[in-house]
N, C-alpha and C positions, 0 to 999 in steps of 0.2 A: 450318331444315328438318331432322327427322329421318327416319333413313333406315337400312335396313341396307348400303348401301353394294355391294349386286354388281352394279349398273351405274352405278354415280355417276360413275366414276371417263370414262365415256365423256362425259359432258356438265356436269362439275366447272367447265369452264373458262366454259362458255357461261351459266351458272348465277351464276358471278360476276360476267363482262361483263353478264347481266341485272337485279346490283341485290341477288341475294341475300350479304348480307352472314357468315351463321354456318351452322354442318353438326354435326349429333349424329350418329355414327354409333354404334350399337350393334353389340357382339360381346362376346362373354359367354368367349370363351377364345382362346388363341393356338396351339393345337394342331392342326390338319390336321385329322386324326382325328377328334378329339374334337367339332369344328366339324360335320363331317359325322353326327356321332351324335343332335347336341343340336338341329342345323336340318334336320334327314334332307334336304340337297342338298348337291350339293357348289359349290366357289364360295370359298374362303379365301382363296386368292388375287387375288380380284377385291376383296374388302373390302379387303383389304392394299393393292392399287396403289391405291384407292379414297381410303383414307385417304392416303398421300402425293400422289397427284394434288389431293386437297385443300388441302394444305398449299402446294402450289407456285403453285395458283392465287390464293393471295392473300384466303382470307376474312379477317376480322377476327377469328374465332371458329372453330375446331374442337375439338367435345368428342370423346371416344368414351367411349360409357354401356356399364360390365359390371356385370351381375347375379351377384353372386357369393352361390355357393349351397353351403352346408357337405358336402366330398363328392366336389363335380362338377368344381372350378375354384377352388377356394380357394388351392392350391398354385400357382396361374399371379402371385399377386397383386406379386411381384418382378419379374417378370418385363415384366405392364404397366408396373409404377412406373418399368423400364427402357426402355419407348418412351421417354419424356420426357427422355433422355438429349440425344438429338441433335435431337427433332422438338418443336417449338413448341405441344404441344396438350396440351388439360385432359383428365386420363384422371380418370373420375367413376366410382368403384364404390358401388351400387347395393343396400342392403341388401333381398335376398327378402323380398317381400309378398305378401301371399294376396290372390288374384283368382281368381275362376271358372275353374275348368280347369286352374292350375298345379300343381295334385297340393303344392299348400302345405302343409308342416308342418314343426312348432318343432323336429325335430331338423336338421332343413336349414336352419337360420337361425343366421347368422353376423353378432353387432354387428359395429357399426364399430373399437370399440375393440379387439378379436381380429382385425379386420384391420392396423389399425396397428400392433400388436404384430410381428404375424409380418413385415409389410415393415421394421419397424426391427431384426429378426435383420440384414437385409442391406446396408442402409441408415441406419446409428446416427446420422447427422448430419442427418437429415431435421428441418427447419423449419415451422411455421406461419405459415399466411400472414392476411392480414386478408382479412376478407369482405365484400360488400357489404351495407348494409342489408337488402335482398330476396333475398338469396342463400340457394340451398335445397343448398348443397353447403358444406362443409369443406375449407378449402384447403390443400394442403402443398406442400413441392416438396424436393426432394433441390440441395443446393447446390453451383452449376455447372451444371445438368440446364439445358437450355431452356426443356421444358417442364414440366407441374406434375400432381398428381396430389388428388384428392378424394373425400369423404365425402358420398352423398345419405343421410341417417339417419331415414330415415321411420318407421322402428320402433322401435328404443333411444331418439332422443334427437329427437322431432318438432321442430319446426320452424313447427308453424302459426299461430302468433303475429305470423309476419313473411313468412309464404307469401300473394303478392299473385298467384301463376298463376288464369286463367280458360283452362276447354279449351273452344273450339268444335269438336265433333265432324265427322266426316264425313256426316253423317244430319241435319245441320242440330240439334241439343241443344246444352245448354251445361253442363258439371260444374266447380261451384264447386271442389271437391275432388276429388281423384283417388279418394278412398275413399268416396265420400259415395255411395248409390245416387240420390241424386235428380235430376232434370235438368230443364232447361227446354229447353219445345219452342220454339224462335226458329226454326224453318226453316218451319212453321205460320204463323207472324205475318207473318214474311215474305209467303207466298205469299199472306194477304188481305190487302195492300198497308197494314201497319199503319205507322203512320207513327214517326219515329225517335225519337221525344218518347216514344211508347210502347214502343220495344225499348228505350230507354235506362232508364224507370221499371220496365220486369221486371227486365232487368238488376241494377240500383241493389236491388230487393226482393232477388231471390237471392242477392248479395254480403250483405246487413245479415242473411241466415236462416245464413249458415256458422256452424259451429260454432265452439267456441276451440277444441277441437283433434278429431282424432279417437279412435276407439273404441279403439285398441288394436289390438296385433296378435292375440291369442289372440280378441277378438270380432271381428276385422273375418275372420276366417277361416271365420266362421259365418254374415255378413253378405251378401245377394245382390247381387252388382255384377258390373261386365259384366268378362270377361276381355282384359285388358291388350292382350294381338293385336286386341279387336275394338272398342278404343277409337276409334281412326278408322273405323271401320264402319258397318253397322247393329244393332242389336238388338233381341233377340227379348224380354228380361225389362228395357226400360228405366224408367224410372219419371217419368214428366215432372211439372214443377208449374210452368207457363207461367200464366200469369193469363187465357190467352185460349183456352188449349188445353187440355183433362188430358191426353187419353193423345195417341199419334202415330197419326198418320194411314198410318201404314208399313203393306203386306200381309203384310210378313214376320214380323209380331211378330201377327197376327191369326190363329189357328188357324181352320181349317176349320170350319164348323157340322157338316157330315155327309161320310160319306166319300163319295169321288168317281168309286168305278167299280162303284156300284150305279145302278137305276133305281129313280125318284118308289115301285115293285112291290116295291124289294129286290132284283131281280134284277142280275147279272152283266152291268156295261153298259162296254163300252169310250168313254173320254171321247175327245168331238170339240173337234179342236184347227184344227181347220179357219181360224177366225174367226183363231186367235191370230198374231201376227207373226214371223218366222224372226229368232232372234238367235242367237247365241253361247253355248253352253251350257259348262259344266262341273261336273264334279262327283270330289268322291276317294273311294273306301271305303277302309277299312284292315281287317284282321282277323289273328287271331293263331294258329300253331300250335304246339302245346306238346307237347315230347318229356319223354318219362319217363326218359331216355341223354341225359346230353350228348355221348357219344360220336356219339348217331346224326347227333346235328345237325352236330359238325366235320365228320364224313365229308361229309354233305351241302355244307358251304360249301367244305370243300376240294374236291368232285368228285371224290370215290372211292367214289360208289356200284356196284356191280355194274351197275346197269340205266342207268351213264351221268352226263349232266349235267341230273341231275333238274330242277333253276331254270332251267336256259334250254329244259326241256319243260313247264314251270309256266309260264313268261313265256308261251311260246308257246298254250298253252291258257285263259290268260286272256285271251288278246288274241282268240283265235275265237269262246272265249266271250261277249264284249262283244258281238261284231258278230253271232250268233244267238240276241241275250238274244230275240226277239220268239216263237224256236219253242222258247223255254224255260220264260216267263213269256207265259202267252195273251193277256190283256189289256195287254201292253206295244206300244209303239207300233215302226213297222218303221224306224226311223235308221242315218241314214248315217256314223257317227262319224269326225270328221277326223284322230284324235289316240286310240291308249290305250295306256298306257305300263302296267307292272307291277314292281313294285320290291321287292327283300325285306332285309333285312337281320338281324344278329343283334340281341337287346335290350342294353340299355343301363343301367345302374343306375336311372339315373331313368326306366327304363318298367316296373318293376313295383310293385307293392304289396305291403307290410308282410306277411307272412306267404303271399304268392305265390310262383310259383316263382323262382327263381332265373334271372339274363337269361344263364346257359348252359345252360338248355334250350328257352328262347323267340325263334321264330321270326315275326318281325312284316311282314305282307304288305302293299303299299298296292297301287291301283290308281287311275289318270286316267284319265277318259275327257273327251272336249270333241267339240261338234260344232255345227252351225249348223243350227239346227231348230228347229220351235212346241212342246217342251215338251222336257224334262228328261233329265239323260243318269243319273240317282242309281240307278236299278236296275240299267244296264248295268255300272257301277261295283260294284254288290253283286255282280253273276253274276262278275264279271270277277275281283273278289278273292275271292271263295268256291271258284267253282273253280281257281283257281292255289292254293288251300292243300290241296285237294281232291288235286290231279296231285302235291304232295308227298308227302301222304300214299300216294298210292298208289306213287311212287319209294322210299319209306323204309318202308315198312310191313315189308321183310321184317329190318329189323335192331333197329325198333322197332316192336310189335303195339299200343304204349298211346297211343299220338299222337293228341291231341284236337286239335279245330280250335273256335277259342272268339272271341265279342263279334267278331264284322262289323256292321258298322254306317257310316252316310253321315258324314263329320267334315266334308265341306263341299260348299258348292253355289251356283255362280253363273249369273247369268241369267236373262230370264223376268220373269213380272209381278209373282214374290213377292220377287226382288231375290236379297241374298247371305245363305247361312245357312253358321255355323262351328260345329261339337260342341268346338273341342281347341282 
């Protein structure tokens, strides 16, 4: 099982009494901080007793997977190699790969060989270990340590020659390769009761169509496949080639024919949900505000504006705003939202782009909303982070007059008959 690990550590033990033998846990740095920047939650401590409540429990196997990204976390790589001092587990670094959404590029890619360098500054007696046949990692281990430490080299130095993984998705698809866009629909086959002679001959066809390796990193960066977060998921641009199915039968990867709050006349028609079933809704906006002082924005995070604690008058006007999105937006529906949080933080190096501002003048705003209703909580979440960047603006406007407020937009959405959608 892989897992990020912030609540494993509460049913680690029952997971093992159930049979589950091995535990990937991913975390990408050992910082507090820095943790809270890169998964905007907090929670480090929970992966922490997470992973040792692992170890006590008795699997046979615990990795922990970091993606190390030139920059972000490169500096930590000693410092993992030192879990393995006293704890029993395979630390796997993970060289950055380009997938939809991770703002991938070749100055943020670090081989593997640049990583072993810089851990043998600390570690000069570090060994190689043997691998197995099938093995998609490089093994080392520092002598004396418990445990061991390794290389996934997906970009320097492939592997696909002796890479036997098959992923079955959560959407029911199956991807021969993790880079490969293509996928077969088995969760289709499934449901017209195709019998196991025929899942076994798609099967068997799309293992003999893999490639010998793949594209590279510089094309596969070019290349459309789903992003990494939404490989257990659904998706919206997948590509199936099932011998019974072409595409999926999914609502959420079907855009609309026509839009949905006009009438048959073009007219202004509020949609009736009447028919539809009360579920669980959620959805997050994010958007951004950009100060032209990074002074305005300290004063702002430190709360030394004049006009007070402007974020907890932002938090509080996106939250009223959610709850009278309906006499804001006319044709929005009137919900009772159970849940909306609003969050802000400062940027981070990895939240801007190549000739953008700078992340000490960027102020990045999210909003949650969740509720139990027959359609969608995604506008409430737009009003709700629009205006808490809005109630900024107007807190900080007298120290800085050039503060834009830029790109709100939905980054996710659960619930409902079109299923889950994720932008990030």
């Amino acid at each position: 099982m892989t897992t990020n690990g912030i609540t494993l550590y509460r049913s680690a033990a029952a997971l093992r009494a159930k049979g589950l033998d091995a535990v990937n846990i991913s975390l990408d740095t050992l910082d507090e901080h820095k943790f809270q920047l890169m998964t905007r939650r907090k929670g480090f401590e929970h992966v922490m007793r997470s992973l040792h409540t692992s170890v006590e429990a008795g699997f046979d196997s615990v990795k922990l997977n970091a993606v190390v990204i030139k920059g972000v976390n490169d500096d930590e790589l000693a410092s993992f190699v030192d879990l393995t001092r006293d704890l029993p587990i395979y630390v796997r670094f993970i060289e950055y790969m380009p997938f939809d959404g991770n703002k991938w590029n070749n100055n943020k890619f670090m081989p593997y060989s640049s990583m072993l360098k810089a851990i043998l500054e600390k570690h000069p007696t570090v060994v190689r270990l043997s691998d197995d046949e099938h093995d998609t990692s490089k093994a080392y281990q520092v002598p004396g340590f418990k445990g061991r430490f390794g290389f996934i080299t997906s970009m320097s130095e492939h592997f696909c020659g002796t890479c036997n993984r098959l992923r079955l998705l959560a959407d029911g698809h199956m991807k021969v390769c993790l880079f490969g866009n293509s996928e077969v629909n088995l969760r289709d086959m499934l449901r017209n009761s195709s019998s196991d002679e025929e899942l076994l001959e798609v099967i068997s066809a799309a293992v003999k169509r893999k490639k010998k390796q793949h594209a590279g990193m510089l094309d596969l960066a070019k290349m459309p496949n789903r992003p990494m977060i939404r490989i257990g998921g659904l998706s919206s641009s997948s590509s199936s080639s099932s011998s019974s199915s072409s595409s999926s039968s999914s609502s959420a990867s079907q855009p609309p024919s026509s839009l949905t709050h006009v009438d048959e006349l073009g007219r202004a028609s509020m949609v009736d949900v009447a028919h539809k079933p009360e579920t669980h809704r959620r959805a997050i906006a994010r958007g951004s505000v950009h100060f032209s002082d990074p002074r305005a924005l300290q004063l702002l995070l430190q709360n030394a504006l004049a006009k007070g604690d402007a974020l907890a008058v932002a938090r509080v006007a996106g939250i009223q705003a959610a709850k009278m999105t309906p006499l804001l937006v006319p044709l929005a529906h009137s919900l009772a939202p159970t849940r909306v949080q609003v969050d802000f933080r400062p940027a981070a190096d990895g939240d801007t782009e190549p000739g953008a501002e700078t992340p000490s003048t960027l102020l990045l705003v999210e909003a949650t909303v969740e509720c139990v209703g027959r359609t969608g909580v995604e506008v409430e979440a737009m009003v709700a982070a629009s205006v808490a960047a809005c109630t900024v603006f107007d807190m900080c406007k007298a120290v800085d007059k050039r503060i834009r407020l830029s790109d709100f937009r939905v980054v996710h959405k659960s619930g409902g008959k079109s299923g889950e959608f994720s932008a990030d």
